[in-house]
N, C-alpha and C positions, 0 to 999 in steps of 0.2 A: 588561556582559561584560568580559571583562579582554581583555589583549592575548594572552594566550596562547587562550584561548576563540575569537578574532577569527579569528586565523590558523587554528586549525581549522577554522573555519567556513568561511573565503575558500577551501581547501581541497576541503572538501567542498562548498561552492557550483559549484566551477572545474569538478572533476568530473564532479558533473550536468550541466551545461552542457555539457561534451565529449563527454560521454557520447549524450547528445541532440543532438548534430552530425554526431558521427563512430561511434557505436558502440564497444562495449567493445574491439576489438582495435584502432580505427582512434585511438584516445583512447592517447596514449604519455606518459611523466613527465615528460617534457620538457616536453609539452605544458599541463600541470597548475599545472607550475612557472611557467611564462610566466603561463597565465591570472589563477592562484593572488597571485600576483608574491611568491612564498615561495623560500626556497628548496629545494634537493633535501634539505640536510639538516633541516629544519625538516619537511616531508614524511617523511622514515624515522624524528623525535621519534615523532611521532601513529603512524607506519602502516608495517611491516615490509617490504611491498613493492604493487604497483600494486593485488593481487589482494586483500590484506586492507583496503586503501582501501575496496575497491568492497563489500566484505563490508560492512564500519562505514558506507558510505555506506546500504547497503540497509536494515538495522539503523534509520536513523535515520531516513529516508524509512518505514517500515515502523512505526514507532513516529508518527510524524505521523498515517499513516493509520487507525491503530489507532484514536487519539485522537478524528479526526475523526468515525467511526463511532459514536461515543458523543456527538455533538453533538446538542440535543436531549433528554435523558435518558433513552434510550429504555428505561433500568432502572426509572422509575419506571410503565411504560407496562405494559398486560395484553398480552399473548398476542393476535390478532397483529400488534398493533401495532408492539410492539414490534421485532421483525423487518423490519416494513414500515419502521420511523422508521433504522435499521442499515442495508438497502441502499439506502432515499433520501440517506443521510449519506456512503454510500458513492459513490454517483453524482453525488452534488453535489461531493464531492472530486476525483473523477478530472475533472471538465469543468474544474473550475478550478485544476488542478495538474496540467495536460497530459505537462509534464517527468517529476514524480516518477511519475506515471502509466507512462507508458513506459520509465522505468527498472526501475520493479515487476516488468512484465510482460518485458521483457529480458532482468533477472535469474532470473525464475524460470521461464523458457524456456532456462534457460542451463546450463553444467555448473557455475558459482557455485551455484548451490542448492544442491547438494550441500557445499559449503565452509559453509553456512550451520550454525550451531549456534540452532536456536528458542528463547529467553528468554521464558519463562513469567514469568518473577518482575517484569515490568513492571505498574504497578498497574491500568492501561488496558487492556492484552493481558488479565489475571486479571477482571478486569470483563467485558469483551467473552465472554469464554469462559464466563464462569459465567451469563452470561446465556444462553446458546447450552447450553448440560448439563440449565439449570432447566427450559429448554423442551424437552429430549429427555427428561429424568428424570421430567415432568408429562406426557410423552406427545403432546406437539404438532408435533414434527420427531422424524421418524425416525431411530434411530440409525446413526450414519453418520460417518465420519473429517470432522475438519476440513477436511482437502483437498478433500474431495469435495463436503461441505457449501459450501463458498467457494466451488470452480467452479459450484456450480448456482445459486449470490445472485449474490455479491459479484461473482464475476467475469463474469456476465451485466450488471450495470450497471456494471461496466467497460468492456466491451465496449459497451453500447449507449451510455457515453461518447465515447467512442472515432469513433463513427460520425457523431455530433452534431458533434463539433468536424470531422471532416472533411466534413459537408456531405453524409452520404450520408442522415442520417435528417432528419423534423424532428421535434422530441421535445414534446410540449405532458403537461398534466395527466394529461389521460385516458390518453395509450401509459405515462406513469411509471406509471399505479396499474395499467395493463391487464396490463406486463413485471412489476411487483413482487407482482401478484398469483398469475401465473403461476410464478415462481420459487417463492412460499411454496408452491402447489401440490406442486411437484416435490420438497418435501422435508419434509411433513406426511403424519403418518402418519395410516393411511388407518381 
């Protein structure tokens, strides 16, 4: 990494981390700056102001995720495997990336989403998606928006992440195949 990459990074490290302490409004530049130990102008180089930080940070966080989803190769996998290997890839992320987890969902429980512009042209997002069309196009998932598709997978083993790390579920083999069976249900056409 170079020195300019670095301080980007310390940057958007600082932030998640403030973000996951304090909340998006409770997280101020000042605060960033400290963490960060950048300064304020070295902060408006990268990022125009607090709000398009948190854009670029979700962007990047969101790109990790994307990634991780595809861990496994769950493109070389049949129908519905495939899907099944995508939300365990998905679940297995959100337990071990608690932070970028709840920054996900903060963000897109938030009016940020709306400031969001979706980049298709990632080569992991174009992967991801084209595995998800092949199996609506061959008649295995219903057609249905992305959004919609994601809240009935992905964002169910978010959520039954979510519950694991606080201690409200206990998650073994059989509830992961019993929840990821159940979700391919909910979106397999009938």
């Amino acid at each position: 990494m170079t020195q300019e990459t670095d301080k980007r990074r310390a940057i958007l490290n600082a932030t998640l981390d403030l973000i996951a302490e304090h909340g998006f409004h409770g997280t101020s530049m000042s605060m960033i700056v400290k963490r960060s130990q950048v300064s304020a102008g070295i902060i408006y180089h990268y990022f125009e102001n607090k709000d398009d930080l948190i854009v670029a940070l979700y962007d990047e966080v969101k790109v990790d995720f994307t990634r991780a989803m595809l861990i496994g190769a769950p493109q070389t996998l049949p129908y519905p495997d495939r899907l099944k290997r995508i939300w365990r890839s998905a679940y297995e992320y959100a337990v071990s990336h608690p932070q970028e987890t709840s920054f996900i969902e903060q963000f897109e429980n938030s009016p940020y989403l709306h400031m969001w512009k979706h980049d298709e042209s990632n080569e992991d997002t174009r992967t991801l998606y084209g595995l998800i069309e092949q199996d609506m196009a061959s008649g295995y998932i219903q057609r249905m928006s992305m959004e919609v598709l994601y809240v009935l997978t992905i964002g169910v083993a978010i959520n039954l992440a979510k519950r694991q790390i606080a201690g409200s579920v206990i998650v073994d083999e059989t509830l992961l195949e019993q929840v990821a069976m159940g979700c391919l249900r909910a979106v397999e056409s009938s």
